[in-house]
Each structure stands twice: as structure tokens, then as C-alpha cells.
C-alpha positions as CSV (number, residue, x, y, z in Angstrom):
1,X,0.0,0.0,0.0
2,X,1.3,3.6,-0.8
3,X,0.6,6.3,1.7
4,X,1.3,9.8,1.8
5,X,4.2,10.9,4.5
6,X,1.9,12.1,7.1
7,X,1.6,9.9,10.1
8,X,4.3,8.0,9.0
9,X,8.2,7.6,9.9
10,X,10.7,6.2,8.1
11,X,13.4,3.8,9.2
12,X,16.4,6.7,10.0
13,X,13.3,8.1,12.7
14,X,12.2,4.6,13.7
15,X,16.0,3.8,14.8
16,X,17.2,7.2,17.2
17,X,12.8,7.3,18.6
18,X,13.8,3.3,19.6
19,X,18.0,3.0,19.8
20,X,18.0,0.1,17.6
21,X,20.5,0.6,14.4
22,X,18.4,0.2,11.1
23,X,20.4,-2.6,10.4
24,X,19.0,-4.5,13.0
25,X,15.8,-3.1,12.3
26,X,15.7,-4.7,8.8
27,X,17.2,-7.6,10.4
28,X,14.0,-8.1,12.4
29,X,11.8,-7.2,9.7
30,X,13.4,-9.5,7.3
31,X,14.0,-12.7,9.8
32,X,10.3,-12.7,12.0
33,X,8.4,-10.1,9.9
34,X,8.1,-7.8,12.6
35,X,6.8,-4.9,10.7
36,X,4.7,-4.6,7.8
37,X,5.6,-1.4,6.7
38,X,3.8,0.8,4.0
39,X,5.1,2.7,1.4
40,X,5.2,6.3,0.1
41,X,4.9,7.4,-3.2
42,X,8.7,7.7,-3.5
43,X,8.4,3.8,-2.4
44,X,10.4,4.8,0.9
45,X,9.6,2.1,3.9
46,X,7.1,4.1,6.3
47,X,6.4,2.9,9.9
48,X,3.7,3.7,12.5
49,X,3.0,4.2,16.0
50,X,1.9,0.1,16.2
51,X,5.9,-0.4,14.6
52,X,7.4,1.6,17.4
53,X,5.9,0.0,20.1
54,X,6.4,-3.4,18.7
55,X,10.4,-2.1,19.0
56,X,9.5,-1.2,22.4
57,X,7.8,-4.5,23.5
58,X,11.1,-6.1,21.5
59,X,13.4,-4.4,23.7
60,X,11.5,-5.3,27.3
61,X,11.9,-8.8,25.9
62,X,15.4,-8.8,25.1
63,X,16.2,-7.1,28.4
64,X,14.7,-9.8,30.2
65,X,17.2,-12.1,28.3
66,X,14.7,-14.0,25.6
67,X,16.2,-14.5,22.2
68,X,15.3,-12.6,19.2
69,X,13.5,-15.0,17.7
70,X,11.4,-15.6,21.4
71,X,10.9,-12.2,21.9
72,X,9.7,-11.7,18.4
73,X,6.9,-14.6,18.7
74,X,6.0,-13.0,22.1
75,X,5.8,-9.4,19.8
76,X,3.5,-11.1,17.2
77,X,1.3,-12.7,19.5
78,X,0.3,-9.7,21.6
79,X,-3.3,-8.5,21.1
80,X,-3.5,-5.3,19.1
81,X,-2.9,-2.1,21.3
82,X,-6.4,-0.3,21.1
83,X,-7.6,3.1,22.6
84,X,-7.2,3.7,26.0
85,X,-10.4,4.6,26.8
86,X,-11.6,1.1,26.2
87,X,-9.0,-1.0,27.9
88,X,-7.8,1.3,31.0
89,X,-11.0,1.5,33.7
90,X,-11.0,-2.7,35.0
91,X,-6.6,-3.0,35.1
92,X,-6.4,0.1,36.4
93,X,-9.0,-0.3,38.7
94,X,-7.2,-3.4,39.7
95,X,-3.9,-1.9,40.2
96,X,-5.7,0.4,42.6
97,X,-7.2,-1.4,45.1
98,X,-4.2,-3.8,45.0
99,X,-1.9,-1.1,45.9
100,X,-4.2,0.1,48.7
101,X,-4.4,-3.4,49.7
102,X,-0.2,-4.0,49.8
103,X,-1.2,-7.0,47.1
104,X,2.2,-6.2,45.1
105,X,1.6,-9.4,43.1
106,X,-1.6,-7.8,41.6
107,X,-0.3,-4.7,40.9
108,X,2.0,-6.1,38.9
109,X,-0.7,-8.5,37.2
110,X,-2.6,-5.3,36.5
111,X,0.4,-3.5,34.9
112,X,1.0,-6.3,32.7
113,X,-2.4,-5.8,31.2
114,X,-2.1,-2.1,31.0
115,X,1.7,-2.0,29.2
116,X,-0.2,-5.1,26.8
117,X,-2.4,-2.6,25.1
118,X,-1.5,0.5,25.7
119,X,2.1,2.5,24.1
120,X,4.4,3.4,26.7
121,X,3.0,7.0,26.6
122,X,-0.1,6.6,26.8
123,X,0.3,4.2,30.1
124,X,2.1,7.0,31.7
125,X,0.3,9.8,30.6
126,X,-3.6,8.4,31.1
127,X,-3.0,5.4,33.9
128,X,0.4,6.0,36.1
129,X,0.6,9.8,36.7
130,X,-3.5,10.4,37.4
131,X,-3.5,7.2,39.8
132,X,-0.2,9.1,41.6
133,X,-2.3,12.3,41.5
134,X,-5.3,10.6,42.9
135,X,-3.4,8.8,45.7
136,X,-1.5,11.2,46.6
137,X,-5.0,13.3,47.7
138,X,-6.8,10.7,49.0
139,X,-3.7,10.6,51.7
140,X,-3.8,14.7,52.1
141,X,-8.0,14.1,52.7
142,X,-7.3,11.0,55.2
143,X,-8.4,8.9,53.1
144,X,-5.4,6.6,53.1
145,X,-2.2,6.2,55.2
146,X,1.5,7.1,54.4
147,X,2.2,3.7,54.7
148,X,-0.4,2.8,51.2
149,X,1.2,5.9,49.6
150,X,4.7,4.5,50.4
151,X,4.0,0.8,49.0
152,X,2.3,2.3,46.2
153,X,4.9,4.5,45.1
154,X,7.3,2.1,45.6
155,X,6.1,-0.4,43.2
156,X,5.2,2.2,40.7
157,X,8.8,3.4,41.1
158,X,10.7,-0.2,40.8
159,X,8.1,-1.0,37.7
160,X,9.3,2.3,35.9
161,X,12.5,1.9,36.7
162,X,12.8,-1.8,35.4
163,X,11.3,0.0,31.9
164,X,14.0,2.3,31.8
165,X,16.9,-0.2,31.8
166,X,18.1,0.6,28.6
167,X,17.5,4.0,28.7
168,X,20.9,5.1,28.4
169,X,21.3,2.7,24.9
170,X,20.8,4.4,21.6
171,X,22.1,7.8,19.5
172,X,20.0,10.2,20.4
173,X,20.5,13.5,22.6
174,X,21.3,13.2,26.8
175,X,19.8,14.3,29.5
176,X,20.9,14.3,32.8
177,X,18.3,13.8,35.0
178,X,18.6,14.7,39.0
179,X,16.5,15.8,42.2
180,X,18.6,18.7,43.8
181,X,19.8,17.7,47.2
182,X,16.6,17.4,50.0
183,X,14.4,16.5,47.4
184,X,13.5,13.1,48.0
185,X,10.1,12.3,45.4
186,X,11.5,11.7,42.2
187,X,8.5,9.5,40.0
188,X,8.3,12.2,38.3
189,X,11.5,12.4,37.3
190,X,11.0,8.9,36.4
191,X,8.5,9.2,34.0
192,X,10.3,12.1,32.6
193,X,13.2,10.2,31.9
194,X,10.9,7.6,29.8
195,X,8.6,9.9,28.2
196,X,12.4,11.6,26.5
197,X,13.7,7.9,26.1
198,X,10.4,7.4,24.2
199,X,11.2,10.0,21.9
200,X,14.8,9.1,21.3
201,X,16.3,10.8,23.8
202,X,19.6,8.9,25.6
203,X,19.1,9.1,29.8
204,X,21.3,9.3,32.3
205,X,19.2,9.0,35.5
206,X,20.7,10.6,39.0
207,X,17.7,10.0,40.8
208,X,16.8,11.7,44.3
209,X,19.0,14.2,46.6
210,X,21.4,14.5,44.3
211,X,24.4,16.9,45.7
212,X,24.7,19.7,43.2
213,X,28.8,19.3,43.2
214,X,27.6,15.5,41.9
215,X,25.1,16.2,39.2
216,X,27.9,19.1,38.0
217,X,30.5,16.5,38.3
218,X,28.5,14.2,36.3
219,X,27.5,16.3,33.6
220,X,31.8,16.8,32.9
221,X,31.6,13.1,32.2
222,X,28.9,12.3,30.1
223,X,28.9,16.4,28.1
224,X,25.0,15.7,27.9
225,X,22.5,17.8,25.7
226,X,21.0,18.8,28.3
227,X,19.8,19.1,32.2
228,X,16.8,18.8,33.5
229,X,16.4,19.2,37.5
230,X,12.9,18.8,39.1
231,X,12.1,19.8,42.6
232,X,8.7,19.8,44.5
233,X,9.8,22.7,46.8
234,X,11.5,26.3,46.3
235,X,14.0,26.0,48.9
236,X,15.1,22.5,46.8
237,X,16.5,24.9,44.2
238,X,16.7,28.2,46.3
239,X,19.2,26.3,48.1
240,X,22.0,26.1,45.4
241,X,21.0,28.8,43.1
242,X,24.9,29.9,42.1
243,X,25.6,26.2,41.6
244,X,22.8,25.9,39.4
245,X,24.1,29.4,37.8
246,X,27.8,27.8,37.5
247,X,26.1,24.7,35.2
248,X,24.0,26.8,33.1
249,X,27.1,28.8,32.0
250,X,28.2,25.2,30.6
251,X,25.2,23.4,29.8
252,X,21.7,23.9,28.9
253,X,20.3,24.0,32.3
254,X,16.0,23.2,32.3
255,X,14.1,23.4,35.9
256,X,11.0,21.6,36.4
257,X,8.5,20.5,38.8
258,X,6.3,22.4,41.2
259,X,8.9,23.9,43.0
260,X,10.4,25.8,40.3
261,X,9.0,28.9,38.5
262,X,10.2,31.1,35.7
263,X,11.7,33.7,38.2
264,X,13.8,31.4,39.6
265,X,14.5,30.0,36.1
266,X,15.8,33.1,35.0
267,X,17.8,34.4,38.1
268,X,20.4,31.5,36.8
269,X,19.9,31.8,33.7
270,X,18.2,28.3,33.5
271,X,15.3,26.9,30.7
272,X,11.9,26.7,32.5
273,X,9.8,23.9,31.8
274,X,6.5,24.4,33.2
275,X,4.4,21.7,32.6
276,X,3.9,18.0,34.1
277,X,6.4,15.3,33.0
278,X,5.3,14.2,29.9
279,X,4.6,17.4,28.4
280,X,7.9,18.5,29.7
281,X,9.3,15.9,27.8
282,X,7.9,16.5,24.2
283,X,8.6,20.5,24.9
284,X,12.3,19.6,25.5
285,X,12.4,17.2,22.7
286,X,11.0,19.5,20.3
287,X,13.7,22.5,21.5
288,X,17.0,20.1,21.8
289,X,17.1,18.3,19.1
């Protein structure tokens, strides 16, 4: 079938939005017909959002330590991903009450079902960050305990980190990705790091209470594209505002989360991303590239 461009990647944009060379790409095509992909009317190979995730699902598989060929099978036999709006309410329903019950068994049943039919972004964006939102009020109404919002940010926590194990693999831009020292919630963080890995973006992940002196040392190392730090509180950043001055001097500096703002963004001379993790990561994609 010949299609027009629209909608439609070709292999080049397949290979830095996944990490996986072309060559191996084609390899996977060719060997377990992984793709079937269309054409356009200069006969160039074009590839969907289906053919990304099936790199994705390829990718958790291999991780895991299957073979190709396994993984591939596993790929082919998955059910179809379909609209989230008619496969999200009963798993994540699930995953809800078996968080609130401390049943980590069926949480993780439940996330099975929800990474089996939905894309990455879409789990994060419509089931993992409003069931974090929704918990984390119930506890500030009373209506659960610290210890619930603990286990279930735990779990949610390991299960995102387990996705981003190869996060750091592939040819595309770095981030460097750190809570500022005191801050100790970093899911966000998390999902930011996977929302940019989703679109190609290499991560290096610093994770909580970072010292600044570390993320700075850090960022000597690795030279990445840029920073992002995310902090729930002002005095997080407030804190080590001419260390954060002193980076953005050398890198591009980006400051995130609901404790920063634009005025303290531009006091060191910092990037501003205001909006929640996944939006922040298609706005940094789409001005680093």
C-alpha cells in the first residue's frame, strides 16, 4: 500500500525514537516479519506508532534475556494495542485497590495488562501519573495512610525503573536527570526520563537528593544535551541557586516541577519547563534536538 508521508516515519526516525540501528531493524523485519511497513509514493519504507511500540515490547523482551527470535513470537502474539479509553478503567482499577491493599503481586498482574495494550506514553500519561495524583490526595483528605502511599509509590517506582533499563542505549541526545539535594520524590523524574527515552532521547538517571557538586560532576563526564532538575519545593533549588548558575554557564540547564517557576529560572539563567512530565518531555524534545 502507498501512503502519503503524514503519520508516517521512516526507518532513519524509527532507529534514534527506539536506539535500535536500522540494520537490526531490517534484520528483524526481514528474519520474524516484525513490521509490515507501508510505502510512500517515493516507495520509501514508512512505519507507524503500532511499529514503534512493537520495537519497544522487542526491547523489554530482550532485556529480560529471551532471544530474538522468542521475543519476536511473544511481539506477534500480543493482542492489538487499542484506545485507551476502552482498555484502562477494569486493570487500572485493579492496580488500585491492589496497591491500597499491599497485594504487590496484583499490581504487577494489573500492569502487565495495561503495558499489553497500551504504548508506553499513553500508560504513563492516562494510567500512572493520574492514579499518583489521585493517591497522593486521597492521603492529604485522610483517606489513606503514608504507609499505602509508600507501598504504592514504591512499586510504581521499581516497575518504571525496570522499563528504563536501557534508557541510556541508543544515538540520540542526553539528558541528565537529577532531584537537587533534599528533594526526595522523584516518580516524576521517572516518567520524565521515559517519556524523552520514548522519543529518542539517551538518559542518564541521577535520581533523588542528588548533591549539586555531583550532578555538576556528572554532567563533565557524560557532556549531555541537556539538564533537567525537578524539585517539588523552592527552597530544593533556592538552596544552590549559584551552583545551578555555574552549570548553566556550561550546559543547557531546564528546571521543572512544582517547586520551580520562571523567576527562579531566569535568576540563573536556566530553561523553565513548566508543565507536568510528559509534556515537559515533548517540549524539551522539540527545542533540543
Amino acid at each position: 500500500m502507498v501512503v502519503p508521508d503524514s503519520g508516517y516515519i521512516r526507518i532513519g526516525d524509527l532507529s534514534r525514537r527506539s536506539g535500535v540501528s536500522p540494520e537490526l531493524l531490517r534484520a528483524w523485519e526481514r528474519r520474524y516479519g516484525l513490521f509490515e511497513p507501508d510505502r510512500s509514493p517515493g516507495r520509501f519504507r514508512l512505519y507507524s506508532d503500532a511499529d514503534v511500540a512493537r520495537v519497544q515490547a522487542m526491547q523489554d523482551h530482550l532485556a529480560r534475556g529471551l532471544s530474538a527470535a522468542q521475543a519476536a513470537r511473544l511481539v506477534l502474539a500480543a493482542p492489538t494495542r487499542e484506545e485507551p479509553g476502552l482498555v484502562l478503567d477494569a486493570p487500572l482499577l485493579e492496580l488500585r485497590e491492589s496497591l491500597l491493599k499491599f497485594d504487590e503481586v496484583g499490581a504487577h498482574a494489573a500492569l502487565d495488562r495495561l503495558l499489553a495494550v497500551l504504548t508506553l506514553e499513553v500508560f504513563l500519561r492516562d494510567a500512572v501519573l493520574p492514579l499518583l495524583r489521585e493517591i497522593g490526595a486521597r492521603w492529604k483528605r485522610g483517606e489513606t495512610t503514608i504507609g499505602q502511599e509508600h507501598f504504592a509509590s514504591s512499586v510504581l517506582r521499581g516497575r518504571l525503573l525496570a522499563l528504563g533499563r536501557s534508557w541510556g542505549r541508543g544515538v540520540g541526545p542526553l539528558a541528565l536527570l537529577a532531584a537537587p539535594p533534599a528533594e526526595q520524590h522523584d516518580l516524576g523524574l521517572v516518567v520524565l526520563g521515559l517519556g524523552l527515552h520514548d522519543r529518542g532521547w539517551r538518559v542518564t538517571f541521577l535520581g533523588a537528593d542528588t548533591p549539586i557538586e555531583t550532578i555538576a560532576d556528572t554532567a563533565r563526564r557524560v557532556s549531555p544535551d541537556a539538564i533537567v532538575l525537578v524539585a517539588l519545593a523552592p527552597s530544593r533549588l533556592k538552596s544552590v541557586l549559584p551552583a545551578i548558575e555555574a552549570m548553566a554557564k556550561e550546559w543547557r540547564v531546564y528546571l521543572s516541577g512544582e517547586g520551580a517557576s520562571a523567576g527562579i529560572a531566569a535568576r540563573v539563567k536556566a530553561q523553565y519547563l513548566n508543565a507536568g512530565p510528559m509534556e515537559a518531555a515533548g517540549l524539551l524534545a522539540e527545542t533540543v534536538r
